[in-house]
N, C-alpha and C positions, 0 to 999 in steps of 0.2 A: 653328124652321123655318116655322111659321105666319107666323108676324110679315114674312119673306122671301114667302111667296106673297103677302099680302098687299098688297105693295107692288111689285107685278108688273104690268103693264099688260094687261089681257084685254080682249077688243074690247067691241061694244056686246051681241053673244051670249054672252061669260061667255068667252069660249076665248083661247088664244094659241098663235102657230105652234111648233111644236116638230121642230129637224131631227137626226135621227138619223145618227150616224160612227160606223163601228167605229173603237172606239178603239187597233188594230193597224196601221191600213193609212191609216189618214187617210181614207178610202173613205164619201162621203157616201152614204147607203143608202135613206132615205126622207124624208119630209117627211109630218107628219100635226097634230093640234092634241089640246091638253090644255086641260080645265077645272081647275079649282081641285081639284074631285074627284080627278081623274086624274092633275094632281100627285102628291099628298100619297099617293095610292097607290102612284106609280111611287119615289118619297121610301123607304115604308115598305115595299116589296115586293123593291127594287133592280131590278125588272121592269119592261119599259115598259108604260105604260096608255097610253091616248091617249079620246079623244072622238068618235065618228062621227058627223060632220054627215047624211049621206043617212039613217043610222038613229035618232040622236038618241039612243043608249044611249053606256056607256062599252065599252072592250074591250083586252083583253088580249095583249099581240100574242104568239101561238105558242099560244094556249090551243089552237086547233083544228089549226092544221100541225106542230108543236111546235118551233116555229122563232121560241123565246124570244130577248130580249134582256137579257144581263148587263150592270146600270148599272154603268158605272165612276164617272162625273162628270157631272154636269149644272150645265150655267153657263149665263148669261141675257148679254144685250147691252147696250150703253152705255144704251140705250133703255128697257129694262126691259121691252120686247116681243115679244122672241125666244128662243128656248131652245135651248141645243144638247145634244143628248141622246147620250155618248161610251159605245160599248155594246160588250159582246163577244156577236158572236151566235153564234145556235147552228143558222145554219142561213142560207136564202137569205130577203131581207128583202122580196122582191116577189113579191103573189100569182100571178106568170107564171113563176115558179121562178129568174126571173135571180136574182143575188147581190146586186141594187140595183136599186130604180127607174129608175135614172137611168140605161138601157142603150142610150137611142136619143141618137145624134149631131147634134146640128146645125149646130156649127163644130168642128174639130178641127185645129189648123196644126201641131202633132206630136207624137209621142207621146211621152209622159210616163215617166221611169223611175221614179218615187217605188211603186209596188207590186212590179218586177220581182223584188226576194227575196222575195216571196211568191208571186210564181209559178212563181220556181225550185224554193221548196219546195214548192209542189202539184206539179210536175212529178216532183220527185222521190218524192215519195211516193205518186205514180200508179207510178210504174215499178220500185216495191220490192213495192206491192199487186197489179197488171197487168203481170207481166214482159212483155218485147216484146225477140224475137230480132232480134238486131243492134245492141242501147243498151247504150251505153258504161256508162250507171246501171244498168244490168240486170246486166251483166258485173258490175262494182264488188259489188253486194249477192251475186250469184252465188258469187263468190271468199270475200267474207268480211269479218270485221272486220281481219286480219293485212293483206289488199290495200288494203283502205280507206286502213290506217294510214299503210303504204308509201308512198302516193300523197302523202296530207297531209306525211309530211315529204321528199317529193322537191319538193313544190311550196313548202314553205316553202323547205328550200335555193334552189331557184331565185329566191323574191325577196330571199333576201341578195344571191344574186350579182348579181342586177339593182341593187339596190341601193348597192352597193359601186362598181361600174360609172357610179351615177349618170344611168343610162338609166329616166327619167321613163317611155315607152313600154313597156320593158321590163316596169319594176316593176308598172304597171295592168295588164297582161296578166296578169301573174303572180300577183300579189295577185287580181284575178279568177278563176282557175284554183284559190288555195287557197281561196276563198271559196266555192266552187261544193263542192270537195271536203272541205270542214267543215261544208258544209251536207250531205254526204251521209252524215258519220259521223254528225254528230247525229241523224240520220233512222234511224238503224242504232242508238242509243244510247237514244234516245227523249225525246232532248232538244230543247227547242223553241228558235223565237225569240224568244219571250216571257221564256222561264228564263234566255237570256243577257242581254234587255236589266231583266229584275229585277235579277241582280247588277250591271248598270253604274248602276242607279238608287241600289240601296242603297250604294255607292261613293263616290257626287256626295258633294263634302263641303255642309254645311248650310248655308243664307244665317244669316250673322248679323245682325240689324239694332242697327246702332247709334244710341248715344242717348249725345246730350250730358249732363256731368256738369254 
């Protein structure tokens, strides 16, 4: 792994830009700089380090709010001058409490649904923690696992029949509808989206590389 920092581009102050992703939501979350130090820390710790240029020390991110970063992966650029830092955190990643530095707009032409199942599931799991009279997910958690279940297989039937039907419109509806209510069993079961997309990972069959005989 030395031999890899080594051969990494650090500017003429020892540092290189390092940008931080949860690695769940694709959700770019900060932008800070490593030294060679701070590397081999973040390497050996699976924590992020980083380098403070205004202080000039290294530091720890969550050591004081306790709003750590779990390394997944860190990969560099074609360039060998950038980093990207693929994290699970544990917390909101900008000292102003947002979720992400990166909260203020400056173009936006529409919105994005690449996080929407995750804010289905904060929604939901705001509304199983904070019931609120009159949500349909309050009702659901109210009744039970037996009602939960009920629903998950009314709404699958529904998109066989949509599907059988051949009604494209249909079926997104529907399939929508059971996507919303698998997401609310799981929430009831305490299963994440994480646990389902580990088993779709461990499923992928392997690449083979092949080699001429």
């Amino acid at each position: 792994m030395t031999l890899i920092i080594d051969n990494l581009a650090f500017d003429e102050k020892g540092l290189i830009p390092a940008i931080v992703q949860d690695d769940r939501t694709g959700k770019v979350l900060m932008l800070a700089y490593m030294n060679k130090e701070a590397l081999q820390k973040t390497i050996d710790t699976k924590e992020t380090w980083f380098f403070s240029r205004s202080r000039q020390e290294l530091w720890n991110k969550g050591a004081t709010s306790g709003n750590r970063q779990t390394v997944k992966r860190l990969l560099f650029d074609c360039d060998q001058d950038a980093l990207l830092v693929q994290v699970v955190p544990q917390g909101p990643a900008c000292h102003t409490g947002e979720e992400t530095c990166f909260y203020e707009t400056a173009l936006e032409e529409e919105t994005s649904n690449r996080e929407v199942v995750q804010e289905v599931v904060a929604e939901i799991k705001d509304r199983r923690n904070n019931p609120v009279e009159g949500s349909y997910t309050t009702y659901l958690f109210r009744e039970g696992l037996d009602k939960i279940l009920k629903k998950v297989g009314e709404e699958t039937t529904e998109v066989v029949i949509g599907a059988k039907n051949r009604d494209k419109a249909e079926v997104t509806s529907e399939l929508a509808d059971l996507t919303y209510h698998s997401l609310v069993l799981m929430e009831e079961l305490g299963v994440t989206v994480e646990d389902v997309k580990n088993v779709l990972r461990k499923r992928r069959p392997k690449k083979e590389v092949l080699r001429d005989e």
